[in-house]
N, C-alpha and C positions, 0 to 999 in steps of 0.2 A: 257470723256464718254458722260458730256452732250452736248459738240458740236458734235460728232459723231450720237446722238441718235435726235438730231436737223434738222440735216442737211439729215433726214428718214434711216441713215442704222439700219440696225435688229443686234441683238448679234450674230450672227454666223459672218457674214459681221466683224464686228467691231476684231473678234477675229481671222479673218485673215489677217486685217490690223496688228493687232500685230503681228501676228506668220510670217507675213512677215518683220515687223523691226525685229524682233530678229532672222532669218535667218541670213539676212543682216548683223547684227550685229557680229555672229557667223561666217560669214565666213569673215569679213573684224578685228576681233580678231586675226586674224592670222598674217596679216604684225605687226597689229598696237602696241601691246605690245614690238616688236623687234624694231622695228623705235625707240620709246621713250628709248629704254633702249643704241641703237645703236649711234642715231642722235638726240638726246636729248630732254630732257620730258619737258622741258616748251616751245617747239614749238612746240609737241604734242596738249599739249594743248590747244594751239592757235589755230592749226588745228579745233581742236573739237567743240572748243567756234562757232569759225567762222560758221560748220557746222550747229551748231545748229541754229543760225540767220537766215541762207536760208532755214531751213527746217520750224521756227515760221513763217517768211516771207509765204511761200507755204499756209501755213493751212489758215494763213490770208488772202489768195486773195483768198482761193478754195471753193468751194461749192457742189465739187459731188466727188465717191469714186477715179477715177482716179487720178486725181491730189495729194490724198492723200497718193497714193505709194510712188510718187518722196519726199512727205513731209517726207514720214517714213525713206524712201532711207538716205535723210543727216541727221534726227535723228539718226539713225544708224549707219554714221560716224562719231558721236559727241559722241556718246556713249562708240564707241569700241577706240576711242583714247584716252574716258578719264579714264572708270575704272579701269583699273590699276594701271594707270598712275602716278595719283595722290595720290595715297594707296603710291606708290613705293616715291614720292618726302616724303611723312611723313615720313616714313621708314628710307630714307637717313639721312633727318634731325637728326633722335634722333639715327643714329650712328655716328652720326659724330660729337655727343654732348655726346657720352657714353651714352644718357640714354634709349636703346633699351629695357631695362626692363620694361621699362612705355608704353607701347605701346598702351595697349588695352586701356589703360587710357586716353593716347592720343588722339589718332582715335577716341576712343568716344568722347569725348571734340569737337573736330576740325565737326564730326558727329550733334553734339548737336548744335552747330554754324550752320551747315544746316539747319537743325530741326527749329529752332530759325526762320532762314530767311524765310522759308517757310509760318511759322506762321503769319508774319508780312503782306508776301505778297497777303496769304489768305484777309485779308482785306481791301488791297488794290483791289483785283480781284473783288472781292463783292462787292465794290462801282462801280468798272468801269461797273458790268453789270446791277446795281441798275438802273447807269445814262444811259447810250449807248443802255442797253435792247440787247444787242448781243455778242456772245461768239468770234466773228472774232477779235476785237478787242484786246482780251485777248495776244494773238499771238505777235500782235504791241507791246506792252508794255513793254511782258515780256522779246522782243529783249533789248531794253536799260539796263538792271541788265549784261547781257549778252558781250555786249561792251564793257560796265565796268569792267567786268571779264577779257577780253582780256588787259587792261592796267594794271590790278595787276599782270597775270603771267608775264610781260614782267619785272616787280619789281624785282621775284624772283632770287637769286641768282645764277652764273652759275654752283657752285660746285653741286648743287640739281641736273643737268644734268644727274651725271654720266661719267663712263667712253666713253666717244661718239667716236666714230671709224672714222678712218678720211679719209676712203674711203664708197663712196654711193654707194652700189650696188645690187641687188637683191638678190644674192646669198650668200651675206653674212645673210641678212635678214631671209633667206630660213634657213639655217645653224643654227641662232641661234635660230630659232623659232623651228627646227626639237631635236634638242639638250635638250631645254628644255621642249619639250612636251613627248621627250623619258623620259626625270628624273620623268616629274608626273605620268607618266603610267607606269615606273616598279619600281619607289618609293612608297610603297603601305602605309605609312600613307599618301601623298599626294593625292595618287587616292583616298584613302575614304574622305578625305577630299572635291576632285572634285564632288565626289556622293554625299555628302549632301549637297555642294549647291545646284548642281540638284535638290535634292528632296526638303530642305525647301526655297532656295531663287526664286525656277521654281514657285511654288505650289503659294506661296504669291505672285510673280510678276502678274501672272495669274489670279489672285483672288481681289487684292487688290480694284481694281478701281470699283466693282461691287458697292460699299458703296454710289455711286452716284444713280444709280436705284431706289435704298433699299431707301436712302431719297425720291426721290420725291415719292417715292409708300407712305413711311410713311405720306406725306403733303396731297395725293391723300386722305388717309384713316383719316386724322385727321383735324381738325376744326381751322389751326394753320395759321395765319396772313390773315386771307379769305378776306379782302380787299383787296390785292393786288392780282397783275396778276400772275399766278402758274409761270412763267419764275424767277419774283423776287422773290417772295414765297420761291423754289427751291434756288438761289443764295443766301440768305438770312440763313435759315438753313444750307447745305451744309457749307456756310461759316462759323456757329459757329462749325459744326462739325468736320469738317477741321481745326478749331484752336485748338481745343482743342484735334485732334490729335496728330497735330504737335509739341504740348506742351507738352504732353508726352510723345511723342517720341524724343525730346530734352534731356529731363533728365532722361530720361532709358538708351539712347545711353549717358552721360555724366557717370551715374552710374553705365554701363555695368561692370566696374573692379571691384565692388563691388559686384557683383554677384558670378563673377569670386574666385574673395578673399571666398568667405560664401560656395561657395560648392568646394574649393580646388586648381582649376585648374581652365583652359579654357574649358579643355576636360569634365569634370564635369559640369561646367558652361553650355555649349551647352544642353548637355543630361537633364539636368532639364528643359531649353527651349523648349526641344522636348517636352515631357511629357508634361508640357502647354500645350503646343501648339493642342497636341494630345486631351487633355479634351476640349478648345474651340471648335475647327473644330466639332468634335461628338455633342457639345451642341448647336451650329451651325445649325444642321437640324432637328430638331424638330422647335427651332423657324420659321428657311426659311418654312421647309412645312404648320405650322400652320399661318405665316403671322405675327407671334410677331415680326413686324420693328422694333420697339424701342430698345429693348431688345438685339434685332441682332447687330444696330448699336454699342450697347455699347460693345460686345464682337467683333467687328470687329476695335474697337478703343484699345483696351488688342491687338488682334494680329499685330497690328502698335507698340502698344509698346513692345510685348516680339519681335517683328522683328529688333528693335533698341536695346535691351538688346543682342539677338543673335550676330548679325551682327560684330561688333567690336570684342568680343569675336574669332569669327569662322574666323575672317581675320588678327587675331595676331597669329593664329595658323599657317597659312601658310607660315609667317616670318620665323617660329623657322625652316622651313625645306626645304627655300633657301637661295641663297646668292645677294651680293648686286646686282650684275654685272645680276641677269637674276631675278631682284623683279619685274619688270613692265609686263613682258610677263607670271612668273608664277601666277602672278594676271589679268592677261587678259584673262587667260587659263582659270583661273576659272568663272570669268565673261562668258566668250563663256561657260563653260558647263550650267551654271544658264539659258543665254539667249539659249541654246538649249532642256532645258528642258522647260521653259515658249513657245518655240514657238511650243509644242506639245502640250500643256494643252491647250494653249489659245485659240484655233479653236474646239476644244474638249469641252470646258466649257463653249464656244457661242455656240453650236450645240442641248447640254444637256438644256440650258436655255431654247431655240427657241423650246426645245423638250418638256419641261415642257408649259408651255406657249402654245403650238398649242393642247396638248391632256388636256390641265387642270386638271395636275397631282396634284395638292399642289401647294404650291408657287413656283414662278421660279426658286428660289436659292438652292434647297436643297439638289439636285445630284452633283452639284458640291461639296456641305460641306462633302459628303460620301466621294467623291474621296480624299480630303484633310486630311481626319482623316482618310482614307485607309492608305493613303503615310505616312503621321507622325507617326501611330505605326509602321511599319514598319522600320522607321531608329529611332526613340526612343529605341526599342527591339535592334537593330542592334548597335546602340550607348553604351547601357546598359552591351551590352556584350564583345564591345572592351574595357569599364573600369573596365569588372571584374580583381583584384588580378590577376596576370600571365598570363594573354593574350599574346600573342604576336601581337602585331601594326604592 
């Protein structure tokens, strides 16, 4: 956000640079979860890694918006070959160790190891712009982790594959991508399933990265490192806020099955997230309209971590209601509904900012928190009432 907002685009700009990767994203989900499940998921990956490298590559040599589609373009292919992808290699592992029951335990684990990495490498980020004073760079650096990525999957074992089909051909691709997108849409615990990522993984994708703004407004409004230049100032803060994000969202997503275990279920488990989640968002605008950054930020660091409490929970759910042979594509499916609902909010939520901001309605942020605490009571309410006693799912 702060190379985009560097480099003069406005939030509306910026939120259709996203809502164009997650198009992107959304319609290249279609082959990509059947390849990896068809023609094997750690070349998938490889695929993705690779993508990502030319897409950090891009943003590092670029300096104005066009350049930045073609960057979003192979994020976009990095993305859609790897979120399922990789969900589905866990998955295999712990069936083919019996222990499928441990999953959400798992996932959060292997989650929490993200979480972790990221923490680390906030600090590392925050020096390079300490020293360098520029965000291009960030781009370079973060290709090497990236490299490195591409000789671990090459580690992984071939049984992780799958059953991989030993003819390549489009139609076979078409076949199992149409097969298993019929099973999530007249399988109706899968389709609601599909709907709440929509509605909580869109909302948060959407939302998330605005925590970059909200800082540097809080250093603009506050008396906080004033010898330094606002560029480090901003890299400085951000980076502790950022650590100490990703440090709890390490061990929310590590403790997600713990949640799970205290309210019953998964199904349960989620529906208490909701509900969070539903109180933050609402308490969310009143701070954005009055301009409490502080305050905001520490509630925008709860919705990182009930997002890692969620997360793990809401994708062991979708295990219990496929099979091995089409894990990668019904987790791709879901990824494409989440990135097809972020890519409606995110132009919509730079529109509403630029909208506050040009009439000096309140703070910037506070139409979007309505729209957030709109959508989370609504599937809270909606979640509440598939766990009453004799529903039918």
């Amino acid at each position: 956000m702060f190379f985009f907002l560097e480099k003069g685009l406005n939030f509306a700009q910026i939120g259709i640079l996203v809502s164009f990767r997650e198009i992107f994203i959304n319609i290249l989900e279609i082959p990509s979860g059947s390849f990896a499940d068809l023609y094997g998921r750690r070349f998938s990956m490889v695929l993705s890694f690779s993508a990502y490298i030319i897409s950090f590559l891009i943003f590092g040599f670029s300096n104005n918006l066009i350049p930045f589609f073609a960057a979003m373009f192979f994020f976009a292919i990095g993305d859609s070959f790897r979120t399922g992808t990789h969900k589905a290699i866990i998955f295999s592992w712990l069936r083919s160790q019996n222990r499928l029951d441990e999953k959400t335990k798992v996932y959060g684990y292997t989650r929490s190891w993200s979480k972790f990495g990221s923490a680390f490498s906030i600090i590392i980020a925050t020096l390079i712009i300490l020293f360098k004073n520029n965000y291009n760079d960030l781009f370079f650096y973060a290709a090497i982790p990236y490299a490195a990525g591409l000789i671990n999957f090459i580690t992984y074992p071939k049984s992780l594959d799958g059953e991989r089909s030993k003819h390549f051909t489009l139609s076979v691709i078409i076949n199992h991508f149409t097969s298993s997108l019929k099973k999530a849409i007249k399988n109706k615990p899968l389709r609601n399933l599909m709907y709440e990522s929509m509605g909580y993984e869109g909302t948060f994708a959407a939302l998330k990265d605005y925590i970059q703004p909200i800082v540097k407004s809080l250093i603009i409004s506050l008396p906080i490192l004033i010898t330094l230049e606002e560029s480090s100032r901003s890299a400085i803060l951000i980076g502790v806020v950022y650590f100490i994000l990703y440090l709890g969202s390490a061990y929310s997503s590590r403790f997600s099955h713990k949640i799970s275990d205290l309210a019953g279920n998964e199904e349960k488990g989620t529906q208490l997230v909701w509900l969070i989640s539903f109180i933050v968002y609402t308490s969310l605008i009143p701070l954005f309209y009055f301009k409490y950054y502080i305050f905001a930020i520490v509630l925008f660091i709860l919705l990182h971590i009930l997002q890692n409490f969620w997360r793990p929970m809401h994708i062991s759910r979708f295990d219990s209601h496929s099979t091995e042979k089409e894990g990668a594509v019904i987790l791709s499916i879901e990824s494409q509904s989440k990135s097809f609902a972020t890519a409606i909010l995110a132009p919509i939520f730079g529109f509403l900012i630029d909208f506050s901001i040009s009439f000096s309605i309140g703070g910037e942020f506070w139409l979007i928190a309505i729209c957030a605490s709109a959508i989370s009571v609504f599937f809270y309410i909606r979640s509440a009432k598939r766990n009453r006693p004799g529903f039918n799912h």
